[in-house]
C-alpha positions as CSV (number, residue, x, y, z in Angstrom):
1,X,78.0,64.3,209.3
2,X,76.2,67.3,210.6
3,X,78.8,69.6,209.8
4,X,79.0,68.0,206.0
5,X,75.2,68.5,205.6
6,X,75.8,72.3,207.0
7,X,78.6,72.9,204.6
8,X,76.6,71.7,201.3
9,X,73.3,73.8,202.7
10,X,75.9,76.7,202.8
11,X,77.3,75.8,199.4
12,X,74.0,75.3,197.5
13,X,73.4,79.1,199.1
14,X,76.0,80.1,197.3
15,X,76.0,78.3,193.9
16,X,72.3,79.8,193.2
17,X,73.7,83.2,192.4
18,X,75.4,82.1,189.5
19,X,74.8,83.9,186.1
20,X,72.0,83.0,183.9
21,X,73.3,80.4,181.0
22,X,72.9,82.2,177.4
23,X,72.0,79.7,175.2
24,X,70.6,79.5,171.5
25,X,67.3,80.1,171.1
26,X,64.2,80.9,168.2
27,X,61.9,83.5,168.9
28,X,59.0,83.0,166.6
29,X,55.9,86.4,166.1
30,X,52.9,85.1,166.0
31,X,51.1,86.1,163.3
32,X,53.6,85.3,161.6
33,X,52.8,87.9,158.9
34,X,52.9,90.9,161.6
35,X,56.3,90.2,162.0
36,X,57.8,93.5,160.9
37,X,53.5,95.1,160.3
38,X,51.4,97.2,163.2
39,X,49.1,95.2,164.3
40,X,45.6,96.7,162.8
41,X,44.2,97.3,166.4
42,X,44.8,100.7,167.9
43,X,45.5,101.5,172.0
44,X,43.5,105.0,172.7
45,X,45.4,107.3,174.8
46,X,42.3,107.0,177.5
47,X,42.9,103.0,177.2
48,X,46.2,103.7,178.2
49,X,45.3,104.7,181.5
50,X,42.8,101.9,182.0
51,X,43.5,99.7,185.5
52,X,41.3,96.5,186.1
53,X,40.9,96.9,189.7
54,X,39.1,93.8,190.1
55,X,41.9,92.0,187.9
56,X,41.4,90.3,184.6
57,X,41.3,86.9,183.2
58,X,42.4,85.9,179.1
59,X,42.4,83.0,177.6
60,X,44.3,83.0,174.0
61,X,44.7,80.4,171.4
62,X,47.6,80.3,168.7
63,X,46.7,78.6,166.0
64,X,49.0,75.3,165.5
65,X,50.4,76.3,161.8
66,X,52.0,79.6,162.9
67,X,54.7,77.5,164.3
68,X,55.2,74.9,161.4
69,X,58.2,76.7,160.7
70,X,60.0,75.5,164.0
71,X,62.7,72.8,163.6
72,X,61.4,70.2,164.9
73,X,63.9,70.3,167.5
74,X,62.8,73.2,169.0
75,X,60.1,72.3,171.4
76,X,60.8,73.8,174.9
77,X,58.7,77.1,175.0
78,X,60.9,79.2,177.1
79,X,59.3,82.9,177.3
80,X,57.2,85.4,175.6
81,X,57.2,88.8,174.4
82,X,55.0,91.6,173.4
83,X,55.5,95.1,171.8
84,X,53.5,98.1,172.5
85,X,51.5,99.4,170.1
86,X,52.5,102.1,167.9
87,X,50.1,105.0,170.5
88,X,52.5,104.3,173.0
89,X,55.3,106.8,172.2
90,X,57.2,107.3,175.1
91,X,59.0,105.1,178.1
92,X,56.5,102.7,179.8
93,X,57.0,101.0,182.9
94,X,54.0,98.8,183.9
95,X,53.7,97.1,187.2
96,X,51.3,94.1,187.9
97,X,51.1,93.1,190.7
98,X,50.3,89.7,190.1
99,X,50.2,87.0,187.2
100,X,49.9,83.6,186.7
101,X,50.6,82.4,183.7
102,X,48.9,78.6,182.3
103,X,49.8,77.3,178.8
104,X,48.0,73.9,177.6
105,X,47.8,72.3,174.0
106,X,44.1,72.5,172.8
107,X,42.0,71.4,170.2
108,X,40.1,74.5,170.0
109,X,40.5,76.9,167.0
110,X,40.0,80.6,167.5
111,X,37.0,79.9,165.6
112,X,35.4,78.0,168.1
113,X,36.7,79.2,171.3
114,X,34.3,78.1,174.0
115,X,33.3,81.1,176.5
116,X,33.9,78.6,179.2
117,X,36.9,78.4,180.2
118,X,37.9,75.0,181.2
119,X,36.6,73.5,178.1
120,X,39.4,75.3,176.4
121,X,42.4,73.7,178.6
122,X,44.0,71.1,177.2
123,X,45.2,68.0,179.1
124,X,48.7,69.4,179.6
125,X,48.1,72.3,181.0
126,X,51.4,73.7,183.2
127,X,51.8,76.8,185.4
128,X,54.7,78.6,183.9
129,X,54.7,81.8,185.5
130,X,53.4,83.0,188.9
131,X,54.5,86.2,190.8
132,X,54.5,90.1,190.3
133,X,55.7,90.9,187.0
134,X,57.5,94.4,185.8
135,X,56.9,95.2,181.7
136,X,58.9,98.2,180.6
137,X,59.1,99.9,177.1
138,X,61.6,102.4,175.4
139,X,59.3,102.4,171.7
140,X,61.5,103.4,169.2
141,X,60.5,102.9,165.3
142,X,58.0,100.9,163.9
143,X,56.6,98.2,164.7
144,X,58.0,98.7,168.1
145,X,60.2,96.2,169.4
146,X,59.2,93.3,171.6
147,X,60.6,94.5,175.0
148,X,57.8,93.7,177.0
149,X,59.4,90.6,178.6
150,X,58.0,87.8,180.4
151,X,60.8,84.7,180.9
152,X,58.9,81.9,182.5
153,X,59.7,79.8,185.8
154,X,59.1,76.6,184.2
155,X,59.3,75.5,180.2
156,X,56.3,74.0,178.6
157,X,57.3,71.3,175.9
158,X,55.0,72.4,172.9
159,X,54.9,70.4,169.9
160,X,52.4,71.9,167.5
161,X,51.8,68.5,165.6
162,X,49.7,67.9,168.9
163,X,47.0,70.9,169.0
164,X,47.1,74.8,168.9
165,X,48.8,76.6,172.0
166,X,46.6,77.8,174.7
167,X,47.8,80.9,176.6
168,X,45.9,81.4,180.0
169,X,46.4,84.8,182.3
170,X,45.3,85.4,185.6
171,X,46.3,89.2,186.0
172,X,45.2,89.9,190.0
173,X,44.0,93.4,190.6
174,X,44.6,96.4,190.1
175,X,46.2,95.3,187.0
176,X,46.8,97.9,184.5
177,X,47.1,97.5,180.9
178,X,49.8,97.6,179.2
179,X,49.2,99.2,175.7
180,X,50.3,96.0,173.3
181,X,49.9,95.8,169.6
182,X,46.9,94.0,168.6
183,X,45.3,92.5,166.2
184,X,42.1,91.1,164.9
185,X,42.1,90.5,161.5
186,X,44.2,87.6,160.6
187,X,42.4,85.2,162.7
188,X,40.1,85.4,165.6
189,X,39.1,86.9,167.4
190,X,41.1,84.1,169.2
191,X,40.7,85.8,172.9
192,X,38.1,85.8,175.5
193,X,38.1,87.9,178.6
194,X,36.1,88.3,181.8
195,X,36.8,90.5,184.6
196,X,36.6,88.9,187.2
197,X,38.9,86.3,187.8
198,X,36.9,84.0,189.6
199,X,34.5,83.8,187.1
200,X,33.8,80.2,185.2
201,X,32.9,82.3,181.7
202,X,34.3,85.2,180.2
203,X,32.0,87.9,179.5
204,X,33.7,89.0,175.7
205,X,35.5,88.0,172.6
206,X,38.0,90.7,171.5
207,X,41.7,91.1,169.7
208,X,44.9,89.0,170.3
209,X,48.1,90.9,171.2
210,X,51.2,90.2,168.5
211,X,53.4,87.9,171.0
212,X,56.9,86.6,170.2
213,X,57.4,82.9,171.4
214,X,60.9,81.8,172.6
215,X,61.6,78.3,172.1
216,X,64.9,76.1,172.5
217,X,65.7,72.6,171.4
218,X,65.7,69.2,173.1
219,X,67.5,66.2,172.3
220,X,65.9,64.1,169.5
221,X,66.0,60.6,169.4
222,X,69.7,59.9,169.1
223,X,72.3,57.2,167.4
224,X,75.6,58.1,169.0
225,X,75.9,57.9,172.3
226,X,72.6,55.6,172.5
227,X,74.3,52.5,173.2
228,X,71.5,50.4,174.5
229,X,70.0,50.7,170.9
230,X,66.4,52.4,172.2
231,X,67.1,55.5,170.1
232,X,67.0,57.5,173.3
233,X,70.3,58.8,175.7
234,X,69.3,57.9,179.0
235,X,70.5,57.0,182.3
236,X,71.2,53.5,181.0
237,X,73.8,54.9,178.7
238,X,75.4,57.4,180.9
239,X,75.7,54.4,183.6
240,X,77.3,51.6,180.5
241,X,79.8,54.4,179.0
242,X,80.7,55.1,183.0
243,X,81.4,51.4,184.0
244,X,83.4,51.4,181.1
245,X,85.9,54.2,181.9
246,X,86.0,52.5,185.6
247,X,86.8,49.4,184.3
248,X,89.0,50.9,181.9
249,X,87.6,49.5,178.8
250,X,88.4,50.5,175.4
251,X,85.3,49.7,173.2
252,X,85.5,51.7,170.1
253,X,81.6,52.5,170.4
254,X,82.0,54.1,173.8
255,X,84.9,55.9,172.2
256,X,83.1,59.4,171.6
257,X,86.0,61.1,171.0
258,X,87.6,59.0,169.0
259,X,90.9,59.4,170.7
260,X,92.0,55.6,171.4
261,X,90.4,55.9,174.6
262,X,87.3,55.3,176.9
263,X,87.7,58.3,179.7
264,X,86.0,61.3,181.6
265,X,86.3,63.2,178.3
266,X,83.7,60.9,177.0
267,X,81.5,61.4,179.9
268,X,82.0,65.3,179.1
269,X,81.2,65.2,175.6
270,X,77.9,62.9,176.5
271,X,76.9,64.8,178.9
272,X,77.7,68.4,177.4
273,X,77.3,67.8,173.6
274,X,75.0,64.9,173.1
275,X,72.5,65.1,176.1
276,X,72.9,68.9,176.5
277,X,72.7,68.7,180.1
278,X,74.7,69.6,183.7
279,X,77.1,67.4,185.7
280,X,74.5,66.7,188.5
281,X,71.8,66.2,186.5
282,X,70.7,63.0,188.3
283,X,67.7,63.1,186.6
284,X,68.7,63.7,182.8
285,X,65.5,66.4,182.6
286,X,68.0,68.8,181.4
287,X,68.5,70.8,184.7
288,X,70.5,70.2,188.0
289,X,68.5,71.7,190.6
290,X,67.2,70.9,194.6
291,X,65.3,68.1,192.9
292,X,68.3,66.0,192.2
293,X,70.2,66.6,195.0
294,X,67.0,65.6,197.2
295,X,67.0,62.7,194.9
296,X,70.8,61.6,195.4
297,X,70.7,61.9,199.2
298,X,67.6,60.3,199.2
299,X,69.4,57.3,197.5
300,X,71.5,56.8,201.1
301,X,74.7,56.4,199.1
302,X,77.1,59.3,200.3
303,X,79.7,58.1,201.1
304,X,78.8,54.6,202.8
305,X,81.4,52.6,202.5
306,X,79.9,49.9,199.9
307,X,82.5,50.1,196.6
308,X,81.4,50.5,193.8
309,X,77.6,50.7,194.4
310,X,76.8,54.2,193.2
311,X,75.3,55.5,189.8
312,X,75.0,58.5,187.6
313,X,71.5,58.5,189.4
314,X,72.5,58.0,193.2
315,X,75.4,61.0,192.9
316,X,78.3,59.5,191.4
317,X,79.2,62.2,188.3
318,X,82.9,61.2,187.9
319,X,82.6,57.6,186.9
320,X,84.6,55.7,190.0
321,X,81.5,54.2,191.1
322,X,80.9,56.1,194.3
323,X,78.9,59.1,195.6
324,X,81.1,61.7,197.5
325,X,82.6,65.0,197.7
326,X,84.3,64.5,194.6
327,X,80.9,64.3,192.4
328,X,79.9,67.7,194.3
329,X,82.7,69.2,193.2
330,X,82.5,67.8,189.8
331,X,78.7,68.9,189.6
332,X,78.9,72.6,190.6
333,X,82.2,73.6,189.2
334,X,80.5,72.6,185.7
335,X,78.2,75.4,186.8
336,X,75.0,74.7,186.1
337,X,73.3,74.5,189.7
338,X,69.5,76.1,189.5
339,X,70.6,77.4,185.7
340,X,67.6,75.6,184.0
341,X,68.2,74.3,181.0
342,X,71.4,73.9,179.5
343,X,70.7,72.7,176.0
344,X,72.8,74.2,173.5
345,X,74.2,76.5,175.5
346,X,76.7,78.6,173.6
347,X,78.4,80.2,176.9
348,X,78.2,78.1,180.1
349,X,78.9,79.7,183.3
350,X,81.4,79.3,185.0
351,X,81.8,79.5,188.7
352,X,82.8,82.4,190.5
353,X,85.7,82.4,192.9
354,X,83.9,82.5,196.5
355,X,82.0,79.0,195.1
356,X,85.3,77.5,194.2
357,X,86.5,78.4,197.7
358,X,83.5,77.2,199.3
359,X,83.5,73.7,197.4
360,X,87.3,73.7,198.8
361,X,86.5,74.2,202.4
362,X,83.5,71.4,201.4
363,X,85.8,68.7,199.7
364,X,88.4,68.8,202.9
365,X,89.5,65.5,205.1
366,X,86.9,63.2,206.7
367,X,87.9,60.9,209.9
368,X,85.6,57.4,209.6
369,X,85.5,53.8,210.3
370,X,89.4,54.3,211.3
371,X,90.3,55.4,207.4
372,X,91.3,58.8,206.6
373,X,89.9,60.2,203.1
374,X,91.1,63.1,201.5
375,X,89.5,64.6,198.5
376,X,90.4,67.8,197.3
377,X,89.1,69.2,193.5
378,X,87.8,65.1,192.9
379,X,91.5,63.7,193.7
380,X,91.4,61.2,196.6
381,X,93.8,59.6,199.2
382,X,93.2,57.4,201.5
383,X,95.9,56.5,204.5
């Protein structure tokens, strides 16, 4: 067992260098109206220089209706960007050294943003971004183009029906500004500042930089593939449609494809097209990370000897009712280990050659309990 545990450290080593998954996405300006106009704020060429050495602290809010054009799908706010204002006419590179990066749903308006800053956060506030951060610029044409490019670590489900969208930055010092576009006279001012990060209260009210929001969807509530009738594809449904392809039924509802059948392409197309998620999602939040492969050992089912009494949620990812080497195998040669989200992907990764290899080496015989088991690519023998 020691060498097994070795072997998947080894291979989850591995499987995190895969390449990014591309998938589609909506990137929304906000203001809206300055989508293709310079902001009305100008950067000096003295501001340009400017460097917070104690660090700086914004809060921003985005009012609620400059995303009512989102489908309502699109929830999952992914990243943001910002352009550099039109003063800024030659390549930029700006190092910070540190940011961290809140975003909550608020009730306050930029109208009556409170100087205080925790009576701005809303309830849901999530860190989405924390670490050194690198903004560059190549500003060609006008407005410039939104290159200065912040992806964050973790998604923040927004849904504007709820309240407007609170942006709140921690920039530790020296943190040098970055020469964005600005504005102040659409809204607003909806920004407040201090600096000094440790402050409770920010010392100013002043412009809002012209962001653009990236958002991707999430699975609304569903009919097909929902087959315990709650509107909502969940572990439940995953773990009916895979008894059935164990047991070999042939219910026409469980039939996804339509092809006569009740099989593993099923399982693909639920797990792929309808869910929008990852082999090895043990979870079903849309990612297969650390967390559900903590959560899948955790469960004590790998290979114990006990037929049949593994899930979709205790490891077993190819429907024969147990939790082994062939559900690893299954889970990262869909390549989507530490990926994030997968949701309407329209390229999925796929897994590079030494990973392959490695999952190989990992799915080789195992001597127990008297029984020899081979499983090699999810086929097994036992003599």
């Amino acid at each position: 067992m020691k060498s097994y545990n070795a072997t998947l450290a080894f291979v989850l080593c591995l499987v995190s260098l895969q390449h990014a998954v591309s998938a589609q996405e909506i990137k929304l300006v906000v203001p809206n109206v300055l989508e293709n106009v310079e902001g009305n704020v100008d950067v000096t060429p003295d501001e340009l220089d400017l460097v917070f050495q104690n660090g700086l602290r914004i809060q921003t809010v985005y009012p609620a209706s400059e995303f009512e054009s989102l489908p309502s799908s699109y929830r999952w706010l992914v990243g943001n960007r910002a352009r550099p204002d039109r003063n800024v006419t030659s390549q930029r590179t700006v190092e910070q050294t540190n940011w961290l990066i809140r975003i909550s749903t608020t009730q306050k308006s930029p109208e009556d943003l409170s100087l205080v800053f925790d009576e701005n956060i809303g309830p849901d506030e999530l860190v989405v971004f924390d670490g050194p951060l690198t903004l560059t610029t190549d500003p060609i044409g006008l407005p410039r183009p939104f290159d200065y490019v912040i992806d964050y670590n973790t998604p923040f489900f927004y849904d504007p029906g709820q309240g407007n969208l609170l942006i709140d930055i921690v920039a530790t010092g020296p943190a040098p500004f970055n020469g964005s576009d600005g504005h102040d006279n659409v809204y607003g001012p909806p920004t407040i500042a201090s600096f000094d990060i440790n402050s409770p209260t920010a010392s100013r009210r002043f412009s809002a930089t012209v962001q653009q929001f990236v958002f991707l969807p999430f699975s609304e509530p569903s009919e097909v593939g929902d087959f315990d009738g709650d509107r909502y594809l969940t572990v439940i449904d995953i773990q009916q449609l895979s008894n059935a392809i164990r047991n070999g039924e042939t219910n026409a509802e469980l039939d996804l494809t339509d092809d006569g059948m009740v099989n593993l392409a099923d399982q693909e197309l639920w797990v792929h097209e309808l869910k929008h998620t990852w082999f090895g999602d043990a979870n079903l939040d849309g990612e297969f990370n650390s967390a559900d492969l903590v959560a899948i050992f955790a469960a004590g089912e790998y290979e114990d000897d006990v037929e049949n009494n593994s899930g979709w949620a205790e490891g077993d990812w190819n429907a024969d009712g147990e939790f082994d080497s062939g559900d690893l195998v299954a889970a990262f040669t869909d390549g989507g280990y530490e990926q994030g989200l997968r949701i309407a992907t329209s390229a999925v990764p796929e897994p590079s050659s030494v990973i392959l290899a490695v999952l190989g080496l990992f799915a080789l015989a195992r001597v127990r309990s008297g029984r020899h088991r081979t499983i090699v690519c999810g086929f097994q023998q036992v003599s």
